[in-house]
C-alpha positions as CSV (number, residue, x, y, z in Angstrom):
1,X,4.7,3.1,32.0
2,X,8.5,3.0,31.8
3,X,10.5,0.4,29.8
4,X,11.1,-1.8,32.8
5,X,8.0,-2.0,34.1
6,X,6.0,-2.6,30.7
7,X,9.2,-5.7,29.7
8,X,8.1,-7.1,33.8
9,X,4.2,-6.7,33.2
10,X,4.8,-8.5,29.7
11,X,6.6,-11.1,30.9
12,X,3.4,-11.3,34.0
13,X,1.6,-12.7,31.0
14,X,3.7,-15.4,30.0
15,X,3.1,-17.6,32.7
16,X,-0.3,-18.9,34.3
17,X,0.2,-17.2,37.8
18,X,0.6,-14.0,35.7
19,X,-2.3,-14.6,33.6
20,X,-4.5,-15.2,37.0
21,X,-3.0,-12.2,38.5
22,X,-4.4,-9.6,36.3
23,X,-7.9,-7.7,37.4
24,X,-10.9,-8.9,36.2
25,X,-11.0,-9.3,32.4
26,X,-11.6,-13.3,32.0
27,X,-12.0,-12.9,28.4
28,X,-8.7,-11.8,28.3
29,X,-7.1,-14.6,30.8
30,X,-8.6,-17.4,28.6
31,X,-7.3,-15.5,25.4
32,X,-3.5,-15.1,27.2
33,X,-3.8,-18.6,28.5
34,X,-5.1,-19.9,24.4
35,X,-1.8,-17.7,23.5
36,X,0.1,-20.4,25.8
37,X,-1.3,-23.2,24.9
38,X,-0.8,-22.5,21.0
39,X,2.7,-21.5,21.9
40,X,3.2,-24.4,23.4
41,X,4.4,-22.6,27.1
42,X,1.9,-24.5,29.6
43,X,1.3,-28.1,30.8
44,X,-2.1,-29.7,30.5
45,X,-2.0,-29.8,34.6
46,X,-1.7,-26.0,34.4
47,X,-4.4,-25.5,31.5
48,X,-7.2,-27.6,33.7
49,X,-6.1,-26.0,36.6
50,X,-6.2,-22.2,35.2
51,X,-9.6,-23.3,33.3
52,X,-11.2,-24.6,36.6
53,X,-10.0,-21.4,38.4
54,X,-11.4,-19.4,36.1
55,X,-14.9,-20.7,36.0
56,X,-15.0,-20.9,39.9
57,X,-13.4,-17.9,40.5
58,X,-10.8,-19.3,42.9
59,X,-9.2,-22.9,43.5
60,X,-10.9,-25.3,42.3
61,X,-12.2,-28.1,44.9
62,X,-14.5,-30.6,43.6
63,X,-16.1,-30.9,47.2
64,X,-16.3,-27.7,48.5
65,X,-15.7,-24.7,45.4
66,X,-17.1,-26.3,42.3
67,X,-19.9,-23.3,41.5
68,X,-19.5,-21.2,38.6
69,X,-19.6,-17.6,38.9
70,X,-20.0,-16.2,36.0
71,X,-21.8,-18.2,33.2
72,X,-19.9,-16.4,30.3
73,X,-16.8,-18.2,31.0
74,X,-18.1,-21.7,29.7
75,X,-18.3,-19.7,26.4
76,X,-14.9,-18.7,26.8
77,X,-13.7,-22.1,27.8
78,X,-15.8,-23.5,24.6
79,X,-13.3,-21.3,22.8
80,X,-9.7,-22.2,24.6
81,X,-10.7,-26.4,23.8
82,X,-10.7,-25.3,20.4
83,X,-6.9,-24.7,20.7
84,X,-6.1,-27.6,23.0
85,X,-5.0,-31.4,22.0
86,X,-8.1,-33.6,22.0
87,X,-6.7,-35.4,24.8
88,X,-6.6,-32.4,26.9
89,X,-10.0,-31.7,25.7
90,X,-11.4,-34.7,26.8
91,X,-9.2,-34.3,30.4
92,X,-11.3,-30.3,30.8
93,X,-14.3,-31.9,29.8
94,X,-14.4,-35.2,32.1
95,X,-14.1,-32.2,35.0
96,X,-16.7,-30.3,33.5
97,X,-18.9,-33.0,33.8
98,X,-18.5,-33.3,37.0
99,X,-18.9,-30.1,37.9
100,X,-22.3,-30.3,36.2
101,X,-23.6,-33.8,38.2
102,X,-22.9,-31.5,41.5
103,X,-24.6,-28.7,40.8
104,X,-27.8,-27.2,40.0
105,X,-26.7,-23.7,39.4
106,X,-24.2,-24.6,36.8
107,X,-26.9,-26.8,35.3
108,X,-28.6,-23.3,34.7
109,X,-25.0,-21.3,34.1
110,X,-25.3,-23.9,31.2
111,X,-28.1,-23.4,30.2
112,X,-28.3,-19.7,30.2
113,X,-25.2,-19.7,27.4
114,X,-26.9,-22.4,25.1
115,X,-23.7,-25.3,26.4
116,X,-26.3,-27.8,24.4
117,X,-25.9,-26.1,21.2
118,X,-22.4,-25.2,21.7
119,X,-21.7,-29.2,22.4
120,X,-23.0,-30.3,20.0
121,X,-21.5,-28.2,17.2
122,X,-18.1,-29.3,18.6
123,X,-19.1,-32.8,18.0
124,X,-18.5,-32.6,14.2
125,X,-14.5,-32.2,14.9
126,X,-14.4,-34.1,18.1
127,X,-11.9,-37.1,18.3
128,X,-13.6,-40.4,19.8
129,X,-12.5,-39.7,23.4
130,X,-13.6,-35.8,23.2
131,X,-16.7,-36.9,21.8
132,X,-17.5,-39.8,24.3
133,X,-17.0,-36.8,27.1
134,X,-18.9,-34.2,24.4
135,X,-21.7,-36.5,24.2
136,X,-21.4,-37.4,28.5
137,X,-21.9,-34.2,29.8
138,X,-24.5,-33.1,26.8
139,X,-26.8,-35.9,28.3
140,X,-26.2,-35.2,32.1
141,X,-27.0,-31.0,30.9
142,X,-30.2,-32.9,29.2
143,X,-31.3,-35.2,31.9
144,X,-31.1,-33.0,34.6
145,X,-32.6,-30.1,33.1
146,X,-35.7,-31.9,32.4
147,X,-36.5,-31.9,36.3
């Protein structure tokens, strides 16, 4: 690759659209888009929406696209909230929560990457807000997987 284009792709990864434009690899989008947030670079707005994206592999729409699509990226979202403010934590997680109360199928996403355990080990660091949404979407993954 020459100079130019490897300074153009690196500078791809400093925003959210070029973070979302790179093939596959969603480890690495929530890893660049951790980068941001640590850095500073990206609005809360543009973390949920990016998160959301990711998980439903596409926009987001709380009616009609709100399935995730590949269980692995709640891990990797588990992660990115560990770099986030607690009040953008508790912003992701109030989403989340929804996401869970419409869906069965990411109910079981959930459940197939152990979100309980994960949840609750977050709880210990939580602030009161995170932890009122920690403890919000821990019961509705507990209710509802008991039918």
């Amino acid at each position: 690759m020459s100079a130019p284009e490897e300074e153009a792709s690196q500078e791809d990864i400093k925003t959210v659209k070029g973070i979302l434009a790179l093939k596959d690899n969603d480890e690495l989008k929530f890893g660049l888009l951790i980068g941001l947030i640590e850095l500073q670079q990206v609005s809360n707005k543009d973390v949920v929406d990016t998160v959301l994206y990711l998980l439903v592999a596409g926009d987001f729409d709380i009616e009609s696209n709100f399935v995730i699509q590949d269980p692995q990226n709640v891990l990797h979202m588990l992660k990115l909230l560990e770099a986030c403010p607690h009040t953008l934590q508790a912003e992701i997680w109030s989403v989340f929560t929804a996401m869970l109360k419409k869906s069965r199928r990411n109910l079981h996403a959930c459940t197939d990457v152990g979100l309980i355990t994960h949840a609750l080990g977050l709880l210990a660091t939580a602030d009161e807000v995170t932890s009122v949404k920690l403890t919000v979407a821990t019961d509705v993954l507990l209710a509802l997987s008991c039918h």
